[in-house]
C-alpha positions, 0 to 999 in steps of 0.5 A: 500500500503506498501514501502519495502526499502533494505539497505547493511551495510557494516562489519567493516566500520564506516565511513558509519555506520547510513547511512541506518537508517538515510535514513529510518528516512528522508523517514518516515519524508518525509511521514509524519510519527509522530516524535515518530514513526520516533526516534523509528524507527530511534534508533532500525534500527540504533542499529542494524545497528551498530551491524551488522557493529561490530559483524557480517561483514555487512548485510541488512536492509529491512524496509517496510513501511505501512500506520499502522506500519513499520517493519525492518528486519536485518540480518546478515551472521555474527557469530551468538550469543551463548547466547541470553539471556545474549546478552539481558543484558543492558550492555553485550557486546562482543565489542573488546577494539578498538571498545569501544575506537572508542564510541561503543560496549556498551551492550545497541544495542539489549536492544535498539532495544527492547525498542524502538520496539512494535514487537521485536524478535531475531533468531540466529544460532551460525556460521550461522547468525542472524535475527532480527525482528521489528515492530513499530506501526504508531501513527499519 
């Protein structure tokens, strides 16, 4: 039996920045899930939370939720990413001055999201949007 939960993110508001994957983690917490699995799931859903609020006005999360793993789906309508390989790069950012000045935009979402995934992949289309891709495996 799988749960799919979709979250709106709202562009360029930061005062309700994380409130989608602080949702998704006290659901997994709710469900039983390992603390592993939820500070994993908790950080990529978060980073690319983050990353649609800055970069690309908003978008959505799905997250469904399996007894084996749980899979998020972000995507966004935003500007697209000209170069993924580059935006990959611990520390690249694109962040204007005020978002750094404000603690984010420090060229570590994408890495993150990565990181802290079993499955990762990344769709983007200049102009168009982009589509992340994750899976975290439950180890309980």
């Amino acid at each position: 039996m799988s749960i799919v939960q979709k979250y709106a993110i709202s562009g360029d508001d930061f005062s309700r920045a994380g409130e989608a994957s602080s949702a998704i983690k006290n659901k997994l917490k709710q469900m039983g899930f390992s603390p592993e699995v939820i500070r994993n799931v908790s950080i990529a859903a978060y980073e690319g939370e983050i990353n649609a609020v800055i970069h690309a006005n908003g978008g959505e999360i799905t997250v469904t939720v399996e007894p084996e793993a749980i899979s998020i789906v972000i995507s966004d309508t935003g500007g697209g990413i000209p170069d993924i390989g580059l935006a990959m790069q611990e520390g690249y950012t694109t962040a204007s001055d005020n978002i750094r000045a404000l603690g984010f935009g420090a060229g570590m979402g994408l890495p993150n999201m990565k990181k802290y995934a079993d499955e990762f992949d990344i769709q983007s289309e200049v102009g168009k949007g982009t589509v992340i891709t994750m899976k975290i495996y439950a180890k309980r």
